[in-house]
C-alpha positions in Angstrom: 179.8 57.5 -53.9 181.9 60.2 -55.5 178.7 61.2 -57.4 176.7 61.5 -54.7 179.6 63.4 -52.5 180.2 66.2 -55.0 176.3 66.8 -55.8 175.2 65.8 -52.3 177.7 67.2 -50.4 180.4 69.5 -52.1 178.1 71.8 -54.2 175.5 72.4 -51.8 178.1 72.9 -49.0 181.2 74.6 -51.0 181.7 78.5 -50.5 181.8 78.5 -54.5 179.4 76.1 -55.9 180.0 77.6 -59.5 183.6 75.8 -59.3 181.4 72.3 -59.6 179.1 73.4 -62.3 181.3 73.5 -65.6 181.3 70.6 -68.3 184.9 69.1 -66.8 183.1 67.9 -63.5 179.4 68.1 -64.8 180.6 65.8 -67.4 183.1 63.4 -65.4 180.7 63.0 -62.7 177.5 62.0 -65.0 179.6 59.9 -67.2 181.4 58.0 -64.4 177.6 56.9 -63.0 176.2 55.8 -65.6 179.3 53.6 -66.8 179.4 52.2 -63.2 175.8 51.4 -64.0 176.4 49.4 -67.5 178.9 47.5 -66.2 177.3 46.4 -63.6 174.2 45.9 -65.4 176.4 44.0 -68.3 178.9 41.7 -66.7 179.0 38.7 -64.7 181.7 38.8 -62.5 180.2 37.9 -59.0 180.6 40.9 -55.8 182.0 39.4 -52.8 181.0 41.8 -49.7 184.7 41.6 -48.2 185.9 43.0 -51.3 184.9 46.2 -49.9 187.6 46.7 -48.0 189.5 47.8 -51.3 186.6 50.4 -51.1 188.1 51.5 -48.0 191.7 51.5 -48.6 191.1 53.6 -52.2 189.4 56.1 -49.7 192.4 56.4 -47.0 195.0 56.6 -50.2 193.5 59.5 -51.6 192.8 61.0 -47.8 197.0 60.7 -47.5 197.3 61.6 -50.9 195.5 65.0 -50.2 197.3 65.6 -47.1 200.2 65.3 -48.8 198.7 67.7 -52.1 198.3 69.8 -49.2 201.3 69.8 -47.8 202.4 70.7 -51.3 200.1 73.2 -52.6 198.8 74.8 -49.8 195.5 74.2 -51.7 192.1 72.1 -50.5 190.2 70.1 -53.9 187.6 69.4 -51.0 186.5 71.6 -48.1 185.9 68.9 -45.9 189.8 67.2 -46.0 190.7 70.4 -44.1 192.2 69.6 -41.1 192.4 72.8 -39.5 188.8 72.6 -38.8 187.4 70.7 -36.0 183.7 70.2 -38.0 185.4 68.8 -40.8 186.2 65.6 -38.6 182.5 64.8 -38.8 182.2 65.5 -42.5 185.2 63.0 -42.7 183.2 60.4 -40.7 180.7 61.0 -42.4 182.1 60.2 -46.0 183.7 57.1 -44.7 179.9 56.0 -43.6 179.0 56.7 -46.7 181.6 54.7 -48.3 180.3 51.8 -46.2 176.8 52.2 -47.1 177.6 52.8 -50.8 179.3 49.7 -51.0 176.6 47.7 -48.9 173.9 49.2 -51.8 176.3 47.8 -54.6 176.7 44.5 -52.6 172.8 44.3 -52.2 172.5 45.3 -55.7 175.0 42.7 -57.2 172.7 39.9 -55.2 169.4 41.3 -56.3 170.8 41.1 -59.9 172.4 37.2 -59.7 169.3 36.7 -58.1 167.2 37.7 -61.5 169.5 35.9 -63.6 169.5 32.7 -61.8 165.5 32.6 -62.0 165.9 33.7 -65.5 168.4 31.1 -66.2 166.4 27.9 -64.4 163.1 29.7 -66.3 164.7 29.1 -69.5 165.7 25.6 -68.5 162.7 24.6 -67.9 161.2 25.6 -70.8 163.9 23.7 -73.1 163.5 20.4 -71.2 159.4 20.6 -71.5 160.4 21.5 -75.6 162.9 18.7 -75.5 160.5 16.7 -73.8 157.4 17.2 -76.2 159.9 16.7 -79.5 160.6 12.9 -77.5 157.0 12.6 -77.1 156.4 13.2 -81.1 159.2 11.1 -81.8 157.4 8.1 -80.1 154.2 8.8 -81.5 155.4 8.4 -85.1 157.3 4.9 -84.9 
């Protein structure tokens, strides 16, 4: 999801879409996809859907961590956290749906690929006990 918010929504949208575009966040943002995508392509570890409510709560910490930044700094990382402006209550909405629908992709993802792996696994199964089966087979034959 933060990904597709900084190329989907932040560059396109920002007043200064050159601040996006150097190798720090080029780099960061690339890299962090496709290591969620490995790992998630490598391990086993089974995705429960109510897990994503820790997908929620990492979202309102940072919200109340940038308020607070703000508070601090006087200084916005993200044009839509802006409180001052009413339209940015939709773009906050608006993340948080996304945040919902990212993690119901993941979730759907996670099941397609246990689904693979299961038929792969009961494949491979099958095939030993019909090899195991034909060595018994042999065995008989010869005595």
């Amino acid at each position: 999801l933060v990904d597709l918010t900084v190329w989907l929504i932040l560059v396109p949208f920002a007043s200064n879409p050159v601040k996006f575009l150097n190798y720090t966040s080029v780099s960061m943002h690339i890299l962090n996809f496709c290591f969620i995508c490995i790992d998630l392509s490598l391990n086993s570890i089974p995705i429960h859907f109510h897990w994503g409510v820790f997908v929620i709560i990492l979202a309102l910490t940072y919200m109340a961590f940038s308020w607070f930044y703000y508070s601090e700094t006087s200084k916005w990382d993200y044009f839509f956290m802006d409180t001052s402006k009413p339209i940015n209550a939709i773009w906050l909405a608006l993340v948080f749906g996304l945040h919902l629908v990212s993690w119901t992709f993941m979730y759907k993802m996670a099941q397609r690929k246990e689904a693979y792996h299961d038929k792969k696994m009961r494949k491979t199964q099958t095939e030993s006990m019909s090899i195991n089966d034909n060595k018994d087979v042999g065995l008989l034959q010869d005595e």
